[in-house]
C-alpha positions in Angstrom: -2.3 37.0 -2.4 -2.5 34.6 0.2 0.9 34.8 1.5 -0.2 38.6 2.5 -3.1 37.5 4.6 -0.3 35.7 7.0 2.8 37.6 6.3 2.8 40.0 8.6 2.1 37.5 11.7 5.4 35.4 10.1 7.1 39.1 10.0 6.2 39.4 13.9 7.3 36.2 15.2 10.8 36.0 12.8 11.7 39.3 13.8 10.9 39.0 17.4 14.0 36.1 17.7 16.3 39.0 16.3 17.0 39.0 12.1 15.5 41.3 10.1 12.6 39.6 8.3 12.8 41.9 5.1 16.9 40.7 4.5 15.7 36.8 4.6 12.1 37.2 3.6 12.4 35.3 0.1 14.3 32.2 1.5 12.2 32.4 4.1 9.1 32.0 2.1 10.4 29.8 -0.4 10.9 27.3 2.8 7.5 28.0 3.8 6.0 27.2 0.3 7.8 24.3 0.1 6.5 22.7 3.5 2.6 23.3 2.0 3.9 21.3 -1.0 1.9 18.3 -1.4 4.7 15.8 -2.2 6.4 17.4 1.1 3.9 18.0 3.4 4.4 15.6 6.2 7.9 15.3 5.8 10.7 16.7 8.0 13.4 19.5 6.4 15.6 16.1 6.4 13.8 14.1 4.4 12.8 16.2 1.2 16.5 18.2 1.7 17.2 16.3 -1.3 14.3 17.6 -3.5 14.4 21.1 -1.9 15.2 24.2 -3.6 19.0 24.2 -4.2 19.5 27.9 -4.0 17.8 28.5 -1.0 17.6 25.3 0.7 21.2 25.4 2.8 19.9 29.0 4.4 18.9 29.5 7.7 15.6 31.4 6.6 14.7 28.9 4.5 15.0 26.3 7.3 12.9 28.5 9.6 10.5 29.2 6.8 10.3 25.2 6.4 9.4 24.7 9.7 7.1 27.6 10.3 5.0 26.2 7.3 4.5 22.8 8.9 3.5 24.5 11.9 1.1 26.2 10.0 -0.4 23.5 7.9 -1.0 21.4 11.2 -2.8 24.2 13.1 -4.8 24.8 9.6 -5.9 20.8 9.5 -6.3 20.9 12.9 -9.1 23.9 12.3 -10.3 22.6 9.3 -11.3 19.3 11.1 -13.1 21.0 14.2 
């Protein structure tokens, strides 16, 4: 459910640099999920590559979907402690 309440702002911003977000949406997600992970969060693509999803990890989308979920979890803290 909560990945509904967000999705279509991620849809807006992916598609607007040119793929089509429906083609890459599960790697996508599945990097995003793994960047609110608590044994990742704070930890770059890099240093968790290891530990990422195997099938999914080595895709662009899940990359992007990595790095849009730090983003995200740093403006959320940053909210949360305002």
């Amino acid at each position: 459910m909560w990945w509904l309440g967000i999705r279509d702002v991620e849809k807006e911003r992916y598609s607007a640099d040119g793929p089509i977000f429906e083609h890459d949406e599960r790697n996508f997600r599945s990097g995003f999920e793994a960047a609110l992970r608590l044994r990742d969060r704070n930890r770059s693509y890099e240093e968790c590559y290891q530990e990422l999803d195997v099938d999914a990890r080595d895709s662009a989308a899940f990359r992007r979907g990595y790095e849009r979920g730090r983003q995200y979890l740093k403006t959320f803290r940053k909210h949360a402690s305002a």
